[in-house]
Residue, then its C-alpha position, 0 to 999 in steps of 0.5 A: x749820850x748815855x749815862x750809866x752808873x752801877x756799883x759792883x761787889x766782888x770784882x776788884x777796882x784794878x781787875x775791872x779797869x783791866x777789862x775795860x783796857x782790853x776793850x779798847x780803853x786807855x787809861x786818861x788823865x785823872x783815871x779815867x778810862x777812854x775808848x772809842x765812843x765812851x769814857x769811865x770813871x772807876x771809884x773804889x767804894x767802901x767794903x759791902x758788909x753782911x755780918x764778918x763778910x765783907x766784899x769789896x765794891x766798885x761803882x762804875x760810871x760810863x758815858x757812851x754815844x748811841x752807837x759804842x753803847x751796845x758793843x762795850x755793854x755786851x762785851x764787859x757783861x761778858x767779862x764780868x760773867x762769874x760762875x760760881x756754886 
């Protein structure tokens, strides 16, 4: 089993949670967030601060087995891809 925690800025809780329903996941008891082969806890953490910016954060926490790890890995880094200036 892997184990895997990131904290990310500038992506909404309820954007993220979308993503990860359109690859395969299902909303579970107490907001976590089932596939096949992995299961995601998404925790609203507190604005990021830098100066009068403030950005929202979210840390996600996945379990996966061996086989779904690099599927739903490759997959959500491409969703999360931003362009930007």
């Amino acid at each position: 089993m892997i184990e895997y925690s990131r904290d990310m800025r500038g992506i909404p809780l309820w954007l993220l949670r979308e993503y990860l329903q359109e690859l395969g996941g299902e909303v579970a008891a107490g907001g976590l967030i089932t596939g096949e082969g992995w299961t995601v806890s998404l925790t609203q953490l507190e604005d990021f601060r830098v100066g009068s910016l403030t950005v929202g954060q979210v840390r996600l926490e996945m379990q996966s087995t061996e086989e779904a790890w690099g599927s739903i890995q490759a997959a959500l880094e491409k969703k999360l891809l931003r362009a930007g200036g």
